[in-house]
N, C-alpha and C positions, 0 to 999 in steps of 0.2 A: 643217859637215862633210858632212851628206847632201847639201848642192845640190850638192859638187864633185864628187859623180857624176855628173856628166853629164861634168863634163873626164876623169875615171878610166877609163868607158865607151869612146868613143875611143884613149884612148891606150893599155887593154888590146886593145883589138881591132887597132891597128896594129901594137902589139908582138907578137900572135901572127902577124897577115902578115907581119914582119921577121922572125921567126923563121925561117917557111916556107921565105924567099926565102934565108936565111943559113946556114941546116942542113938543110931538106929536113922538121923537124918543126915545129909539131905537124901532123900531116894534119887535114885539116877534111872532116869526115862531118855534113854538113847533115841534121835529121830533115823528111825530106819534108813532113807531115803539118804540122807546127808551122810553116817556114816559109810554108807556102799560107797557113793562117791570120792570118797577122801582117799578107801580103801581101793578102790579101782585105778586111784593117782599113784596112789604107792604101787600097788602093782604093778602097772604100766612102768614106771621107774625101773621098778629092780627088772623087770620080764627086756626093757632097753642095754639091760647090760650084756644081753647075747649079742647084740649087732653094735655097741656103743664104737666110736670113734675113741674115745680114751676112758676105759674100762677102771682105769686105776681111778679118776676124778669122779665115775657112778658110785665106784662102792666106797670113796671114801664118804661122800655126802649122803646116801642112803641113809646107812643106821640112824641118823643123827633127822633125819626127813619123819622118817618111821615115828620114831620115839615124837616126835611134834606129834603128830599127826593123831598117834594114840594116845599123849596126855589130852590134847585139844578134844576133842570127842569125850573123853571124860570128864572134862572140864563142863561142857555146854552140856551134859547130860544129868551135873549134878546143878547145875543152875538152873533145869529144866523141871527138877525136882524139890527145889526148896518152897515151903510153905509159908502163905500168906505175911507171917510175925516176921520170918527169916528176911522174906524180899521185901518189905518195907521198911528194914533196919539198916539193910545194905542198900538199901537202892539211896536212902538219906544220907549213908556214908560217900558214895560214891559222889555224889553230886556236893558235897560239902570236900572232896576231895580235888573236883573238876574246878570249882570256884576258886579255890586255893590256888590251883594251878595257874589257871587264868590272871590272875592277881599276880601271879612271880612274875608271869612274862609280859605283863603290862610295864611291872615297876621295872623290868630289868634292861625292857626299851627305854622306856623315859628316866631313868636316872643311868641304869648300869653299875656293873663290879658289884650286885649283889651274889648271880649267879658265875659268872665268867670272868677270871681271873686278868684282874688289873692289864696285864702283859698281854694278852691274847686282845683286847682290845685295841689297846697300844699302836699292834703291829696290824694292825689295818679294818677297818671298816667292815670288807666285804667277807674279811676271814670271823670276824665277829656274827656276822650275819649265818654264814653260813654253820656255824656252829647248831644252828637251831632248824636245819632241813628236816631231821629224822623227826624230833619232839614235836615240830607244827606240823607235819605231815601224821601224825601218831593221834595228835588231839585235834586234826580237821577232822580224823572218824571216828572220834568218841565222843563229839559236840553233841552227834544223833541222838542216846541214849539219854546224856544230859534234858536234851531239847523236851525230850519226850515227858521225865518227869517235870520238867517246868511249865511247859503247855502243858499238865494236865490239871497244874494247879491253875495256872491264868494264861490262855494261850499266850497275852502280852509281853510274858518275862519267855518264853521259847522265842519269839518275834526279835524281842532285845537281845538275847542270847548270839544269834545267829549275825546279826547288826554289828555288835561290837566285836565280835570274833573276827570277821570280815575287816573292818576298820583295824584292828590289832595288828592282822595277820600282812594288811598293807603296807605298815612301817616296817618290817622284817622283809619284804620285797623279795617272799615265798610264792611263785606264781606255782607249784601244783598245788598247796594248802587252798592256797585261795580259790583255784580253780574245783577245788574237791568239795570246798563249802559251797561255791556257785552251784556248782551241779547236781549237789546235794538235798539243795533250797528248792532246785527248780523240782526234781521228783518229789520232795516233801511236798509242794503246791497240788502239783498236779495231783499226787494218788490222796490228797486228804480229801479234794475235791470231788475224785470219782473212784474211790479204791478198785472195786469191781471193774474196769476198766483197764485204768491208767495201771495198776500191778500188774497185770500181766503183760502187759504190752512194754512196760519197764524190764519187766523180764525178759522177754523176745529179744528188746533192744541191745540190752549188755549180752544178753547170747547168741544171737548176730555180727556183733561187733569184733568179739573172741574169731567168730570163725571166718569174717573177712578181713581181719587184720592184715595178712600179709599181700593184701591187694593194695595197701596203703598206696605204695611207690605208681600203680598204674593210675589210681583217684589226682595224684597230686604234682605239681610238676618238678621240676630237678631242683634236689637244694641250694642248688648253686645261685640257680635262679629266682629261687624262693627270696633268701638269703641276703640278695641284694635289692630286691625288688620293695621287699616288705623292711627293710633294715632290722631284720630280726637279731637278735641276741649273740651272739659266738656260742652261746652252750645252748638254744636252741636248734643251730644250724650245724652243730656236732649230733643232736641225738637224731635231726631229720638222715645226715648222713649213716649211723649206726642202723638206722629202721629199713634204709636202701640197701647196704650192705649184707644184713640179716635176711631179709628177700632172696637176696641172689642166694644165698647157701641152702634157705626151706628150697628152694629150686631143683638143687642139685639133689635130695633128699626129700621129696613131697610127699611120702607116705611113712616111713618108719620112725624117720628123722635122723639124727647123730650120736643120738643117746644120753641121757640124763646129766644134767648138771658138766657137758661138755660145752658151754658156751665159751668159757676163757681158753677153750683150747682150738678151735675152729681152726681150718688154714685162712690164712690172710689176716686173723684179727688184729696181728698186732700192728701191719704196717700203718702207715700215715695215709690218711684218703685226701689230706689236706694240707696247710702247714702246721698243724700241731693235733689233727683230729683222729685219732687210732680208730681203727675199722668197727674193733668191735672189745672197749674195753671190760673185759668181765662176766656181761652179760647186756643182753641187749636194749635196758630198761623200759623194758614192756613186757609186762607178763604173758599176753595173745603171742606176742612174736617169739619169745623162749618157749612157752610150751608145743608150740607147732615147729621149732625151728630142732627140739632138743626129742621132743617125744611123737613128732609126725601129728597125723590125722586122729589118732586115738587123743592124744594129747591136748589137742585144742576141742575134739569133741568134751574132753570130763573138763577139759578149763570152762569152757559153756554154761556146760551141766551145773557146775559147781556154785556160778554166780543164778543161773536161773531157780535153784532149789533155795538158794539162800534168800531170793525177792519172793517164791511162791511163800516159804516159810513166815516171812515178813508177814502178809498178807494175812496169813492164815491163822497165826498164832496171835497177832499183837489183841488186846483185850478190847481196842478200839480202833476208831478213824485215826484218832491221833496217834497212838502208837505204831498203829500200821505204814504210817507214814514216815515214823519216825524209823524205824526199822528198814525201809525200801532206803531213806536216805543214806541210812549207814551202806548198806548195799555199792549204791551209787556212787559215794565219795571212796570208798574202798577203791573201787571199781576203777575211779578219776588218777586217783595216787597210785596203783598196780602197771596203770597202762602209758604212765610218766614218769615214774622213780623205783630205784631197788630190783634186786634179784628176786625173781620166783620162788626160790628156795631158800634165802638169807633165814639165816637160823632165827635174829630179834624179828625179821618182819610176820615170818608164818608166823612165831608167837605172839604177837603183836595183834595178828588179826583174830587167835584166838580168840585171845584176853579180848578184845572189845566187842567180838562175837557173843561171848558169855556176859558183858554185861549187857549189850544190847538185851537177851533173853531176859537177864535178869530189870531192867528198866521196862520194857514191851510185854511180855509175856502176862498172861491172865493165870495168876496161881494158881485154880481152882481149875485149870485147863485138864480134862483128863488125861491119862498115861499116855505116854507115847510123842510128844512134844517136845 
């Protein structure tokens, strides 16, 4: 289900230009600031293909970057523009949509074989489990939007919202979902608290974070030692080694980088750092560490920029304390699952982030907000 976001992407972005062209709504108020940035990613991309390491894996990924990047901006500019009637018919769909969902993958832990075929079962436990990394890691950052229309009706059912998702997401024994909803919770507390405050300082955070990522390896001590120390996981103590690995190559390459969407071609990636841990499978599952590692210094600067504009936006646009909170959270748990799981570039996840970008606006946003939002 998450990769056919990238067909959903699309087909919502052209469905708001047939709109346009058929009634005259929604109007599209593009947020200046956000599109530069997106724009300035892409460029930076293609502008990396003069010095890339493997030129053929930039431009094949390009076009396909681009085209996201310019539905996504259309997408959140026509949800930026829908009127009062529009975003209170969808925002009741969505969330009658979200409930639904929640509801499959309750029943599908505790019974099973409604969603996942008899066989896939069958053949083990942890392959069943894992079937549901992309979809809980997809619906830890669309709780946000949910959260918000329900705290506005009775803060109590956002409260429950977040509780049982939490409790759900534990039987699936997803630690980034889980860890994306924690973290999520903890920004939704804090900036409901003290918006004026606590958002920008959320902001600073997550754009801070970006730019000392690949200092991780000097903060932290050898995975080896981690590894045994803390009895951590085999597939945590693979991606500690992937984060080291990644390190040593932004080294060799600190300011330009490698060049776009050259992660799976690095030298060394593929060897064994361990007895079954390959250096650097695909990408480095952190998006701080791919965009400094693939696109330099500019790279992890618009990575920054990009999460700091999206928490100022939070802030600025939500129609109140509550939604503004609920918008940093989305922020934040993006933010938790970006720098845990998935490519920088995978085609369902940028759409992915769209699509829940554009509902966020459309759950948060103040209809009556004038142009430019």
């Amino acid at each position: 289900v998450p990769l056919s976001l990238a067909i959903l992407l699309p087909v919502l972005a052209i469905l708001a230009i047939l709109e346009r062209l058929m009634t005259g709504t929604p109007r599209f108020r593009f947020n200046v600031i956000l599109t530069v940035v997106v724009a300035a990613i892409v460029a930076a991309a293609a502008a990396s293909a003069g010095w890339s390491y493997s030129a053929d894996l930039t431009w094949e990924k390009l076009p396909r970057t681009a085209m996201i990047a310019f539905l996504g901006i259309v997408l959140l500019a026509a949800m930026s523009g829908l009127e009062r009637a529009q975003t209170h018919t969808l925002s009741k769909a969505f969330l009658f949509g979200i409930i639904l969902t929640f509801a499959l993958l309750t029943s599908e832990r505790v019974i099973g074989e409604i969603l996942i075929r008899t066989d896939l079962i069958d053949s083990g436990m942890n392959q069943f489990l894992n079937r549901f990394n992309r979809p809980l890691s997809v619906f830890a950052i669309m709780l946000w939007p949910a959260v918000a229309i329900l705290a506005n009706k009775r803060p109590v059912y956002g409260v429950a919202g977040v509780v049982l998702c939490l409790a759900v997401f534990a039987t699936f024994q997803t630690g980034a979902a889980i860890a994306a909803v924690a973290f999520g919770a903890i920004i939704f507390v804090c900036v409901y608290i003290a918006p004026r405050v606590m958002a920008p300082l959320t902001a600073a955070l997550l754009g801070i974070s970006v730019l000392l990522a690949p200092t991780i390896d000097d903060v932290l001590p050898e995975p080896k030692e981690l590894f045994e120390e803390l009895d951590l996981p085999r597939s945590a103590y693979h991606r500690l080694l992937v984060w080291q690995f990644t390190g040593d190559r932004i080294s060799e390459r600190p300011l330009a980088g490698w060049g776009f969407n050259t992660s799976r071609a690095i030298p060394g990636g593929k060897d064994n750092l361990d007895a079954s841990e390959v250096a650097l499978p695909l990408h480095p599952h952190n998006a701080a560490l791919q965009w400094r590692l693939e696109l330099g210094v500019l790279g992890a600067l618009l990575g920054a920029a990009l999460f700091v504009v999206a928490t100022v936006c939070a802030q600025r646009y939500g129609r109140n304390r509550m939604t503004q909170a609920a918008g940093s959270a989305t922020v934040a748990s993006a933010f938790c699952i970006a720098m845990l799981s998935f490519g920088a570039w995978q085609s369902w996840w940028l759409s992915s982030l769209f699509v829940i970008a554009g509902i966020t606006v459309l759950a948060c946003r103040n209809p009556d907000q004038p142009a430019g939002t």
